[in-house]
C-alpha positions in Angstrom: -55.7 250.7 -64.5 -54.5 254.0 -66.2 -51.9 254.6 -63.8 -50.6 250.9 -64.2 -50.7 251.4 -68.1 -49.2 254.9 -67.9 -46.0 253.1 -65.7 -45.9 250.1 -68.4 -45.8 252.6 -71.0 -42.9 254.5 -68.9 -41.0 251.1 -68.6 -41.3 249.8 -72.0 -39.8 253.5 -73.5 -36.9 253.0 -71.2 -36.5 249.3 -72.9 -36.7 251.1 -76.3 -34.0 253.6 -75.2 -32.0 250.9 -73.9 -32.1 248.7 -76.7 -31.5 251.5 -79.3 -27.9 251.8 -76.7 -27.3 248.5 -77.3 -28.2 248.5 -80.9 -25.5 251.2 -81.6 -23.4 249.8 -79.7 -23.0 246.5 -81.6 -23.5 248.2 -85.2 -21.1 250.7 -84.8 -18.5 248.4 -82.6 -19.2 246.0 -85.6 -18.3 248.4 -88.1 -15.1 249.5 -86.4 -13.7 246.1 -86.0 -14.4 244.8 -89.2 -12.5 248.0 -91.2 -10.0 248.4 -88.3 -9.0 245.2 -87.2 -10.6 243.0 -90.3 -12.8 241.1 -87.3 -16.1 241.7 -85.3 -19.0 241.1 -83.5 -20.5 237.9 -84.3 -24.1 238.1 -83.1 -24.1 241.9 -84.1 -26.6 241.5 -86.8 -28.8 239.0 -85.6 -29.1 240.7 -81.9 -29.7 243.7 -83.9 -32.7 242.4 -86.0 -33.8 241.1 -83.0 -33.9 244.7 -81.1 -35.2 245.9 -83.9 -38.1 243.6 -84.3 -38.9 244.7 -80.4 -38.6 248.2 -80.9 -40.9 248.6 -82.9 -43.7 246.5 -81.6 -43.1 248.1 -78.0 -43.3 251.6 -79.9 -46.3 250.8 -81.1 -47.6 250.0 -78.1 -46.9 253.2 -76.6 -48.0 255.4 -79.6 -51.5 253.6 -79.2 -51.2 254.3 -75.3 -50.9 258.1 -76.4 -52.7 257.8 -79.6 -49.9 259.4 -81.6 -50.4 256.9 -84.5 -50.9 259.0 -87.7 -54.6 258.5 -90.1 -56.7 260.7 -92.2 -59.5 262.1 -90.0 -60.8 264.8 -92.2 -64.2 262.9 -93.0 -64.6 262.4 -88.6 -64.1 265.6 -87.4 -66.6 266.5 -89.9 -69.1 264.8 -87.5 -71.6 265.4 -85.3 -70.5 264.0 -81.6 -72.9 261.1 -82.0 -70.5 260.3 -85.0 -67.2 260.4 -83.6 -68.9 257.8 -80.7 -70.0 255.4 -83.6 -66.9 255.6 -85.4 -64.3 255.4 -82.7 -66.3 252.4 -81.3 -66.4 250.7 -85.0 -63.0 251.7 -84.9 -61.7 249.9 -82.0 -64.2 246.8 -82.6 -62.4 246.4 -85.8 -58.6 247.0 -84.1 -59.8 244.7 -81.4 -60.2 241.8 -84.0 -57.1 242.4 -85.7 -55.2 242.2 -82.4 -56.8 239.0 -81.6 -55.5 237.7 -84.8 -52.4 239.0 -84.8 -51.9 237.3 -81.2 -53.6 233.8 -82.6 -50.9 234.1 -85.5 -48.0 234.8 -83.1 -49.1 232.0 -80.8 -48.6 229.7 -83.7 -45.5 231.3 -85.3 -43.7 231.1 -81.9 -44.9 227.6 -81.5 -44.1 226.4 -84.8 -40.4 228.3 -84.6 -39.7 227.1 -80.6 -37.0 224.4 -81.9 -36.0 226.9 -84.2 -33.0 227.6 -83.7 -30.9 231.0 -85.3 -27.8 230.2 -86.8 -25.5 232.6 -84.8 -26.8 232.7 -81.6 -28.5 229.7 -81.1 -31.4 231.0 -79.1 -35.1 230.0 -80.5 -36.6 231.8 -83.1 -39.7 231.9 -81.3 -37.9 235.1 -79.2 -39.1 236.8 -82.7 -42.6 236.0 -82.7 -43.1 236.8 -79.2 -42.9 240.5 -80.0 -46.2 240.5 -81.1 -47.7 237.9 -78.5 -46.7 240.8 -76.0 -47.4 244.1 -78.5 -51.1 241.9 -78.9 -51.7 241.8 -75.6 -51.0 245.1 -74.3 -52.6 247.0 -77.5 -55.4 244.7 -76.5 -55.7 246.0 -73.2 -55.2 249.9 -74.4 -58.0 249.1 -77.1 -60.5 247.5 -74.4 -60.1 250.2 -72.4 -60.6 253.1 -74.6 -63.8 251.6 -75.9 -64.8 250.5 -71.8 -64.5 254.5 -71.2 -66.5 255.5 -74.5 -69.2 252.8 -73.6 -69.3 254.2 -69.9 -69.9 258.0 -70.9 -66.4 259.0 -69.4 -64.1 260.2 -72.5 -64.5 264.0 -73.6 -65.6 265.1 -77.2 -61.6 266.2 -77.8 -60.6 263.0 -77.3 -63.3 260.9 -80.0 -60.7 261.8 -82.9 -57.5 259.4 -81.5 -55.7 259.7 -84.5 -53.2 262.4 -85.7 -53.5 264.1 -89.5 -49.7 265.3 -89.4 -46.7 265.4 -87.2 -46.6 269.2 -88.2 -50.3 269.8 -87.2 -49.7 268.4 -83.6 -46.5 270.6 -83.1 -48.7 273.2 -84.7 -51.1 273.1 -82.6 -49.2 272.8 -79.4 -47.1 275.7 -80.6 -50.4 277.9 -80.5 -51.6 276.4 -77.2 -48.6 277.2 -75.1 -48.8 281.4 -77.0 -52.6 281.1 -76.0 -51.8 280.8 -72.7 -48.8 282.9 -72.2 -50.5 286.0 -74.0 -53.3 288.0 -71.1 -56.3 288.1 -73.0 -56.1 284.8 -74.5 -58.9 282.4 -74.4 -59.6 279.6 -72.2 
């Protein structure tokens, strides 16, 4: 099941890199036309809400996939193993409910807005709401499975904490890691 995640998550980046393409290609075409040749792109905005609106529910998919999602975890690494398990499992209870009502309330949004209709393309509105029918789903699946592993004994102590303190403290770290192991006497 991690393999078939880790190729999901390989697959929806390469949707996010194309749809940033296709985002700058519409905004920037857009602009050009409309101060060069006083025209342009009618569905540019809305296809690029639209994009947008994906993006960032199928990046947060993936960040949760390689929980790179930022939170404060002074007070848990502060704990005792025992504390991390409680915690993290808390943790994901509590993200487990949210994605169920996040995907109850994107069910229903989608349904209300199916004959919806947007007012430059014409394509239902329900194409919105289904970004986070799909984002609950997978993050869902991601969150059941982290907790499956804790519950079964098979994730390692390093990996109770699945939250990051800073962008600079990862980097940081990795930065020390890769002179650890290039220097001869270094650790293991």
């Amino acid at each position: 099941m991690t393999r078939w995640l880790d190729r999901c998550c390989t697959g929806i980046e390469a949707l996010i890199a194309a749809a940033l393409a296709v985002m700058v290609v519409l905004v920037f075409g857009n602009v050009v036309l409309r101060y060069g040749f006083n025209s342009g792109i009618t569905v540019s905005e809305e296809i690029s809400r639209w994009l947008f609106i994906w993006m960032t529910f199928l990046g947060a998919v993936v960040a949760l996939k390689e929980h790179g999602h930022l939170g404060v975890d002074m007070v848990v690494q502060k704990l005792p193993p025992i504390g991390k398990k409680i915690c993290l499992a808390v943790g994901h209870a509590v993200m487990l409910y949210i994605v169920w009502l996040l995907l109850q309330g994107s069910i229903a949004q989608a349904r209300i807005n199916w004959d919806v209709t947007a007012p430059v393309t014409g394509a239902s509105m329900a194409i919105v709401y289904a970004a986070g029918i799909v984002f609950s789903v997978l993050a869902g699946l991601i969150l059941a499975l982290d907790l499956l592993r804790l519950l079964t004994g098979r994730i390692a102590d390093h990996e109770l904490v699945m939250v990051q303190e800073s962008e600079e403290a990862v980097q940081l770290q990795q930065i020390l890691g890769s002179q650890d192991a290039k220097e001869p006497g270094a650790r293991p």
